[in-house]
LOTIMI-598404 format. One record per residue (C-alpha): x, y, z; residue number from 1. Coordinates in nm, 2 decimals. Last residue first. Layout:
N
node east = X	north = Y	up = Z	pos = NUM
...
end
This chain:
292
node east = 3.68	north = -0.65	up = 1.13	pos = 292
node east = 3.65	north = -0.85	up = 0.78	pos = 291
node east = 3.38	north = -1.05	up = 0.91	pos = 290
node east = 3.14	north = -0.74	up = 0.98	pos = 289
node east = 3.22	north = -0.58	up = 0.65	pos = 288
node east = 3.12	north = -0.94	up = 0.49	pos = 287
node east = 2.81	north = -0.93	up = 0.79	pos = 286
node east = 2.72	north = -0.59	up = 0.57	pos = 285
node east = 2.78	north = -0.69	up = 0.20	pos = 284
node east = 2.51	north = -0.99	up = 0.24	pos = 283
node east = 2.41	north = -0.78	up = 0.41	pos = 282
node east = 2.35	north = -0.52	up = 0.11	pos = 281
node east = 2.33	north = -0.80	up = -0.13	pos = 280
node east = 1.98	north = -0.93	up = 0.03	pos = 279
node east = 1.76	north = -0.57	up = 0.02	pos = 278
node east = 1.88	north = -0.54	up = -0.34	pos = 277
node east = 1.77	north = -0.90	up = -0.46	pos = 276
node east = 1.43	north = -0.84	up = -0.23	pos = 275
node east = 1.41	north = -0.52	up = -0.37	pos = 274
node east = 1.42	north = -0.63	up = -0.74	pos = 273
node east = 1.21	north = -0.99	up = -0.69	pos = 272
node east = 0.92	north = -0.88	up = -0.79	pos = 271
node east = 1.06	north = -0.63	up = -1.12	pos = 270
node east = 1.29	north = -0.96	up = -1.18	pos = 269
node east = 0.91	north = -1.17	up = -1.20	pos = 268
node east = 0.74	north = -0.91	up = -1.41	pos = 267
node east = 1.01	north = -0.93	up = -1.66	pos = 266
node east = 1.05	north = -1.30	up = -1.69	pos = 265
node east = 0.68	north = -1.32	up = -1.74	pos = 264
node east = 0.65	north = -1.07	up = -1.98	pos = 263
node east = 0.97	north = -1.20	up = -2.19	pos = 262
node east = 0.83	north = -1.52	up = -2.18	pos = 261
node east = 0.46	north = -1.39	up = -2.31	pos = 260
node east = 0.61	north = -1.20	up = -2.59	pos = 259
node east = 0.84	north = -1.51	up = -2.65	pos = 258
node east = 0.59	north = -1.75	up = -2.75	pos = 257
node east = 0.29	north = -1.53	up = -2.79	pos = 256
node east = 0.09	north = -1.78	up = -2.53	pos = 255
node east = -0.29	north = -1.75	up = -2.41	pos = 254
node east = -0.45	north = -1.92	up = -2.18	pos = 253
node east = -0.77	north = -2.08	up = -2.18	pos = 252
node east = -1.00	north = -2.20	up = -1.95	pos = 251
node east = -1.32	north = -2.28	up = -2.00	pos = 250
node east = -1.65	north = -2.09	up = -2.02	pos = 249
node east = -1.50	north = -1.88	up = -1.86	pos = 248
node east = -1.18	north = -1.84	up = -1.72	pos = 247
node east = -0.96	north = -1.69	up = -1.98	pos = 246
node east = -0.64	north = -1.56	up = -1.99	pos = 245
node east = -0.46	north = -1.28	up = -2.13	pos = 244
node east = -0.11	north = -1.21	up = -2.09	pos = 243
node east = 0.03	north = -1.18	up = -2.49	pos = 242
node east = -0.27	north = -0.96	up = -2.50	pos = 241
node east = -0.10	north = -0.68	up = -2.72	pos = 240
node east = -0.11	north = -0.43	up = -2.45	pos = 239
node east = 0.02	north = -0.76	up = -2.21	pos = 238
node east = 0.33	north = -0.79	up = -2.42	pos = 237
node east = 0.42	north = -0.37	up = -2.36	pos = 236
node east = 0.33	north = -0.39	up = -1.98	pos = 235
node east = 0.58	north = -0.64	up = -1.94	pos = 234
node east = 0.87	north = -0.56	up = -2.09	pos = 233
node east = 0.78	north = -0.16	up = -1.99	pos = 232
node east = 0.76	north = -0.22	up = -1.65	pos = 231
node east = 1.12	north = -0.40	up = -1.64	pos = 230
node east = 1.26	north = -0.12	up = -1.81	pos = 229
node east = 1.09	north = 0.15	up = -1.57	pos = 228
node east = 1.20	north = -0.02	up = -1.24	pos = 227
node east = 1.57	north = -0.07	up = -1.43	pos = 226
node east = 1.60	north = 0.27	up = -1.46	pos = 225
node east = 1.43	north = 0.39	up = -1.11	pos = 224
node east = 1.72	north = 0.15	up = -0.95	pos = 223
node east = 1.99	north = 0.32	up = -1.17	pos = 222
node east = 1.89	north = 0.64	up = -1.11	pos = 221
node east = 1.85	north = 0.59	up = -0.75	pos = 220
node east = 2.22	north = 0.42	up = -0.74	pos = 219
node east = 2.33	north = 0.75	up = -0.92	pos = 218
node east = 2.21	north = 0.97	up = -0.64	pos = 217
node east = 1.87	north = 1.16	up = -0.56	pos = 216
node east = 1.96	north = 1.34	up = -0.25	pos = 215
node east = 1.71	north = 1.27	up = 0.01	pos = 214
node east = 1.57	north = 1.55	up = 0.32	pos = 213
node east = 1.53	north = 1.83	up = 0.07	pos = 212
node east = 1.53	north = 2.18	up = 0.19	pos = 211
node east = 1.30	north = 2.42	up = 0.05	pos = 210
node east = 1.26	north = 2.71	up = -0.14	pos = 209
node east = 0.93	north = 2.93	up = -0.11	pos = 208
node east = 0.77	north = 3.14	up = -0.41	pos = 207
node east = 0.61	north = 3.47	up = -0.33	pos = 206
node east = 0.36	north = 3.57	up = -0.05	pos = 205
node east = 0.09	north = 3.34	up = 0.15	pos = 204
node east = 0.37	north = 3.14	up = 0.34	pos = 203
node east = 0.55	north = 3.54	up = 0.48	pos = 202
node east = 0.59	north = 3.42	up = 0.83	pos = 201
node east = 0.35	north = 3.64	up = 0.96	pos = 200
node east = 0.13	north = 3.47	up = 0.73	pos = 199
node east = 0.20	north = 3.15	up = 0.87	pos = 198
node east = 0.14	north = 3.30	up = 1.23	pos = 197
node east = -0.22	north = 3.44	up = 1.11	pos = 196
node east = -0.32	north = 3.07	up = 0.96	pos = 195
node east = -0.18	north = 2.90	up = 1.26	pos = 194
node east = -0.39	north = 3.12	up = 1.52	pos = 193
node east = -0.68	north = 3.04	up = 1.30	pos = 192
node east = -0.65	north = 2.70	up = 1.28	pos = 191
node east = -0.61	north = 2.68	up = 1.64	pos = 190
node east = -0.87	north = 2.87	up = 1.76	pos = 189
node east = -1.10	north = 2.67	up = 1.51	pos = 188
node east = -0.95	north = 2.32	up = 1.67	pos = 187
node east = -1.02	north = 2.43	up = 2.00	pos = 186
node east = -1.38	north = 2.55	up = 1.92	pos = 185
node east = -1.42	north = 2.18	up = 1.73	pos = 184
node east = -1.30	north = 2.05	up = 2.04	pos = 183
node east = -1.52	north = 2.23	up = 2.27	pos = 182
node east = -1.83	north = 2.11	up = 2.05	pos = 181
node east = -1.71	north = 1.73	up = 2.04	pos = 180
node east = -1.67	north = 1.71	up = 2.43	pos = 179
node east = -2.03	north = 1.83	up = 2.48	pos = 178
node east = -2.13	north = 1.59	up = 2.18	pos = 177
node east = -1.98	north = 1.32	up = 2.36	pos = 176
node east = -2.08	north = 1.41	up = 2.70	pos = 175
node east = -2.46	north = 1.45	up = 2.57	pos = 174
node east = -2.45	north = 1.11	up = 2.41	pos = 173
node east = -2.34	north = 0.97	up = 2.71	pos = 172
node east = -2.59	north = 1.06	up = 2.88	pos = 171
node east = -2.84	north = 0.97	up = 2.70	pos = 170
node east = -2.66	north = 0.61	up = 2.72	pos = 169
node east = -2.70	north = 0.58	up = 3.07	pos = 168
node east = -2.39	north = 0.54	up = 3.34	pos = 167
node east = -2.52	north = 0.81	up = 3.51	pos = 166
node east = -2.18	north = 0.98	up = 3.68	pos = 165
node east = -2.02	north = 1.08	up = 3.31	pos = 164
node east = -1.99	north = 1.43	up = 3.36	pos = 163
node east = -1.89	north = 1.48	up = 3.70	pos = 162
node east = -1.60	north = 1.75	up = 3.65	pos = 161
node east = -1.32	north = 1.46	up = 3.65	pos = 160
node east = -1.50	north = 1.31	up = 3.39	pos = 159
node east = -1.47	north = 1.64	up = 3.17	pos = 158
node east = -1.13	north = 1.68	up = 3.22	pos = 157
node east = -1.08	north = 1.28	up = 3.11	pos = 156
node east = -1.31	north = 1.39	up = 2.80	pos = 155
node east = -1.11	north = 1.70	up = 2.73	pos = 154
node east = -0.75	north = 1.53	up = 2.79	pos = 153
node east = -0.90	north = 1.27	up = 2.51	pos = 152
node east = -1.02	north = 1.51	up = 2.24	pos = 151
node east = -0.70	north = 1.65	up = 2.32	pos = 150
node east = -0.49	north = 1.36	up = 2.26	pos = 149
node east = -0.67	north = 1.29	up = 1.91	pos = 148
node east = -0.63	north = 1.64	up = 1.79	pos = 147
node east = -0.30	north = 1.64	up = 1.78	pos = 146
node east = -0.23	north = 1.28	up = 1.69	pos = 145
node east = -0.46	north = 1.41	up = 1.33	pos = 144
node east = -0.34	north = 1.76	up = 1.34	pos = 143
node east = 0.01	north = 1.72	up = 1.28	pos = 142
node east = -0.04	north = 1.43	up = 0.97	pos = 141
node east = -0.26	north = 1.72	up = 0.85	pos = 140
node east = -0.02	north = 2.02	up = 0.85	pos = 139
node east = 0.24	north = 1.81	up = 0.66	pos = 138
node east = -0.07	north = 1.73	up = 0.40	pos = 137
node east = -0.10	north = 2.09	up = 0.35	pos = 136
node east = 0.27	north = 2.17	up = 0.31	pos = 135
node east = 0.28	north = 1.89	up = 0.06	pos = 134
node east = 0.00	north = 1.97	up = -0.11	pos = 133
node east = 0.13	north = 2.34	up = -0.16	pos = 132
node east = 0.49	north = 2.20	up = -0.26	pos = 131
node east = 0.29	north = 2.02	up = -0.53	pos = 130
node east = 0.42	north = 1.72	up = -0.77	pos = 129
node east = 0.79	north = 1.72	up = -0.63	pos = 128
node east = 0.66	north = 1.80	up = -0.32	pos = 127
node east = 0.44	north = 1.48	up = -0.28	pos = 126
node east = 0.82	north = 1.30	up = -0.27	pos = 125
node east = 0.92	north = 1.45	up = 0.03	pos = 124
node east = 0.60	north = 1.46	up = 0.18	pos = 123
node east = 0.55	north = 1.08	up = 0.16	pos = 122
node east = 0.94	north = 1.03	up = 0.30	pos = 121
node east = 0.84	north = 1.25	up = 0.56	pos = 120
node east = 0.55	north = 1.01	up = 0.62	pos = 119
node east = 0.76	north = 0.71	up = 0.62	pos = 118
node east = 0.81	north = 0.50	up = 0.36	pos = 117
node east = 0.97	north = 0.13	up = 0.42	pos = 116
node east = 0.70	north = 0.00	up = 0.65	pos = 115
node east = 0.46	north = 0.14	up = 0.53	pos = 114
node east = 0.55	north = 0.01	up = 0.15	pos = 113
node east = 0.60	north = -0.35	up = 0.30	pos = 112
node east = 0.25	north = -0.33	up = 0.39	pos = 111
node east = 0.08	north = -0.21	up = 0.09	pos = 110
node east = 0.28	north = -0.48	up = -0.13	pos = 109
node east = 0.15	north = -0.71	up = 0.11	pos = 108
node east = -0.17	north = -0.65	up = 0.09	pos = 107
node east = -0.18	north = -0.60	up = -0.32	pos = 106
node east = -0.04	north = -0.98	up = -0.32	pos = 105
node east = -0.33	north = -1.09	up = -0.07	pos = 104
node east = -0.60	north = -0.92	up = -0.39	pos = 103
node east = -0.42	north = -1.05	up = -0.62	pos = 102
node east = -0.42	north = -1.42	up = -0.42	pos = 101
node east = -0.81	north = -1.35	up = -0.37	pos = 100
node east = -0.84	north = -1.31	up = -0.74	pos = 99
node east = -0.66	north = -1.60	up = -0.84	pos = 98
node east = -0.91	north = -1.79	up = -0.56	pos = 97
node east = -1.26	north = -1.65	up = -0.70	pos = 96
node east = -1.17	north = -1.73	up = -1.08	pos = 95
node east = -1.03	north = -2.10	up = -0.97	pos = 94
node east = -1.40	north = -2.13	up = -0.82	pos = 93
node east = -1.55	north = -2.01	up = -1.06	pos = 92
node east = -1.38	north = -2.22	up = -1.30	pos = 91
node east = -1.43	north = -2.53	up = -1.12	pos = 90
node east = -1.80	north = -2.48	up = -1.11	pos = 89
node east = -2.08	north = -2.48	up = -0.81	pos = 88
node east = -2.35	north = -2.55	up = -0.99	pos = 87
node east = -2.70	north = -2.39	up = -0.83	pos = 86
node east = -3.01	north = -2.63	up = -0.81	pos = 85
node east = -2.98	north = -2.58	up = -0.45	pos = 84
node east = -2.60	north = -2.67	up = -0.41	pos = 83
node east = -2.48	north = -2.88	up = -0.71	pos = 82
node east = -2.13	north = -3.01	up = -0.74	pos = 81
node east = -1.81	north = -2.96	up = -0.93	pos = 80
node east = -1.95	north = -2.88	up = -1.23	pos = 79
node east = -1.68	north = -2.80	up = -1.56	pos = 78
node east = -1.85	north = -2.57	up = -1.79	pos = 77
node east = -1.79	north = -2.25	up = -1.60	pos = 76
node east = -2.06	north = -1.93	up = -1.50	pos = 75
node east = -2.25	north = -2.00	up = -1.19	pos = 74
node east = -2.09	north = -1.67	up = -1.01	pos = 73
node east = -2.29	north = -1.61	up = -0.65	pos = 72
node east = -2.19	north = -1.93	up = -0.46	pos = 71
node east = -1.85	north = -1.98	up = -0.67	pos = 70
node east = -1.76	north = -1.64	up = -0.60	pos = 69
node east = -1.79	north = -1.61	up = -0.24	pos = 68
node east = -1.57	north = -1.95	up = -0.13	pos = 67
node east = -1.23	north = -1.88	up = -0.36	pos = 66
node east = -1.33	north = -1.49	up = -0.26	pos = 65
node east = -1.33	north = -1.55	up = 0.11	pos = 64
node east = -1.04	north = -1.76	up = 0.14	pos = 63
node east = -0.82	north = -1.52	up = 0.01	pos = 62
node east = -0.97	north = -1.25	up = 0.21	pos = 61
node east = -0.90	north = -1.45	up = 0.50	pos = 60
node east = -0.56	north = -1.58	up = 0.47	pos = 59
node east = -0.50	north = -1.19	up = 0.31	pos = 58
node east = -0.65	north = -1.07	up = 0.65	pos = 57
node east = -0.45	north = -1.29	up = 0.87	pos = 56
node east = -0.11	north = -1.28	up = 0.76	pos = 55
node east = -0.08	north = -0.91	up = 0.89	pos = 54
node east = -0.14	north = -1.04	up = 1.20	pos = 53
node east = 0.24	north = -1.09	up = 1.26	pos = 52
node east = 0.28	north = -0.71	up = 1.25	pos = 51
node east = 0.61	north = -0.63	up = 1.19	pos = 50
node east = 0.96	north = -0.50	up = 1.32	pos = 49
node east = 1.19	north = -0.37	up = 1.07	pos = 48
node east = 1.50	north = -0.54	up = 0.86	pos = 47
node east = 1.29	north = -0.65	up = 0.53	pos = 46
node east = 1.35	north = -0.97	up = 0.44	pos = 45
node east = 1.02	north = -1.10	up = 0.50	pos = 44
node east = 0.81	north = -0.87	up = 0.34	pos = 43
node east = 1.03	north = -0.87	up = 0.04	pos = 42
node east = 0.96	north = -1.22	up = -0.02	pos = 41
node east = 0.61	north = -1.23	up = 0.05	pos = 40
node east = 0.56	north = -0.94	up = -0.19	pos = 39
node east = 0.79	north = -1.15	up = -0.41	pos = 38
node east = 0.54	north = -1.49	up = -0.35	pos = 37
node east = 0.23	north = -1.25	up = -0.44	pos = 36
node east = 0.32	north = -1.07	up = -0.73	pos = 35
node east = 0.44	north = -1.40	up = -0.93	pos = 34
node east = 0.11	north = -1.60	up = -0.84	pos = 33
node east = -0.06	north = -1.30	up = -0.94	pos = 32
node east = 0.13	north = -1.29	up = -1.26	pos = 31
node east = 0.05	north = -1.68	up = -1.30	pos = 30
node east = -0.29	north = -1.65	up = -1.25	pos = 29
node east = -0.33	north = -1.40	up = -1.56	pos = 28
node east = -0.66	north = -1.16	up = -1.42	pos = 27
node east = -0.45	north = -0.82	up = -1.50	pos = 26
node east = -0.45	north = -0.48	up = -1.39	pos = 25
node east = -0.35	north = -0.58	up = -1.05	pos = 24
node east = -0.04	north = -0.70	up = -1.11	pos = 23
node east = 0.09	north = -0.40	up = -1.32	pos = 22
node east = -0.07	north = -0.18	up = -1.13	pos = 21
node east = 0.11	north = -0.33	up = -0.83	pos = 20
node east = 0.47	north = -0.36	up = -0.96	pos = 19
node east = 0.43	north = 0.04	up = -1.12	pos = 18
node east = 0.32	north = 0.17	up = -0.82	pos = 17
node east = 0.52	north = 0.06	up = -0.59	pos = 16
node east = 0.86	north = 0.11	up = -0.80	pos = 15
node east = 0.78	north = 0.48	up = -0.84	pos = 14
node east = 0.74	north = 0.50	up = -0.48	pos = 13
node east = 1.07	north = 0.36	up = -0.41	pos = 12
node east = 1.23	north = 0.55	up = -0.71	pos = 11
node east = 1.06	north = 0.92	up = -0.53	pos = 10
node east = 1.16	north = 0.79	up = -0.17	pos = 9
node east = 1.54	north = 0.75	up = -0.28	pos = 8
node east = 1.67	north = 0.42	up = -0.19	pos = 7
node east = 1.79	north = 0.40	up = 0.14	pos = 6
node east = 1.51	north = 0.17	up = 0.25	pos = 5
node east = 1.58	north = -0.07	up = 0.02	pos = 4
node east = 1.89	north = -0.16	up = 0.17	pos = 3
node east = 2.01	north = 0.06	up = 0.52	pos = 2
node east = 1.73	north = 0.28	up = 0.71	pos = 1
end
């Protein structure tokens, strides 16, 4: 993968975690506001095929929380309107929609990140922590499609042997728990016949080297740099409340002058960091294309 994607998978997954914390960890509107148009940004730009319905559920959950809170959450001085002898107030109503948006902005942060790291990129970095984790988690994303497919070529077997004839629901409870016991036997044999061959292999004695996949270059240093700068401009102002903001009983926001300006800047250049990489290189790409 060119752009963001070539970025080493420990700065990428530095960078994830520190632009959602940071917008998550924090009820300012305008951060949320901030988090959700660069995901948005950076979901669009990237170069891989995706899910159009993944504009559904953040619609929805959106939608859900501006609605939700206002029923449940009375709290606000401003009354819109009264349902039942319960007012339904402007800032619980603003409270439920910010909150939605953080929520949508955490979506699509989560969804650019599968589409950018892939599960080897996921092991590669997990093996900086614990090689043991790693190798265990490598063993897992095996077994999972493993295991699937012959849970299914045991049920087709099992059709083909008469076992579904009664269309009743007793028996399909018996042909589901008849296919579930041979699997679990399967699976046993096959842990233990991995186990034995990994130990052949000499896993369970003395300290393993590996092979890493990514080199961590100057660019990744650079990138994990700036990440970490940008963090720290914001995260520093919003320790000493520079970002807070109130919805209840009215609302108030508050403003440190150029605390709060550098927060904001900063949060928005960490949003907008992939996107702004992702662009350059092709940009630089149909230039190389031109040239030819």
């Amino acid at each position: 993968m060119t752009g963001f994607g070539s970025i080493n998978p420990a700065a990428v997954f530095a960078y994830f975690l520190c632009v959602t914390v940071s917008g998550i960890f924090t009820l300012n509107p305008i951060i949320s506001v901030i988090s959700l148009a660069g995901a948005l940004l950076l979901w669009a730009v990237l170069p891989v095929a995706k899910n159009k319905r993944t504009h559904i559920y953040p619609v929805l959950l959106t939608l859900f929380c501006a609605v939700g809170n206002p029923l449940f959450s009375h709290n606000g001085e401003t009354v819109l309107l009264v349902i039942n002898n319960n007012p339904i107030t402007l800032q619980s109503t603003l409270y439920g929609l910010f909150i939605g948006i953080m929520l949508s902005a955490a979506v699509y942060w989560f969804s650019s990140f599968s589409l950018i790291v892939s599960s080897d990129k996921i092991i590669y970095t997990l093996g900086f922590i614990s090689q043991k984790a790693a190798l265990v988690l490598t063993m897992a994303l095996r077994f999972v499609p493993l295991y699937i497919r012959k849970a299914r070529q045991i049920n087709g077997t099992q059709k083909a042997l008469g076992l579904y004839k009664d269309e009743t629901i007793i028996t399909r409870f018996r042909g589901g728990v008849r296919v579930f016991s041979v699997l679990m036997t399967n699976m046993i044999e096959k842990t233990i016949i991995t186990s034995d061959s990994m130990a052949a292999r000499g896993y369970s004695g003395g300290k393993r080297s590996g092979y890493p996949l990514f080199k961590f270059t100057f660019k990744d240093a650079v990138f994990l740099a700036v990440t970490v700068f940008l963090t720290l401009l914001t995260a520093v102002p919003q320790a000493k409340g520079a970002l807070d903001f109130n919805f209840y009983p009215h609302i108030d926001i508050t403003f440190y002058g150029v605390s709060s300006v550098a927060a904001y800047t900063g949060y928005a250049l960490l949003c907008l960091c992939p996107s702004v990489y992702e662009g350059s290189d092709r940009l630089k790409w149909h230039y190389l294309i031109s040239r030819i």
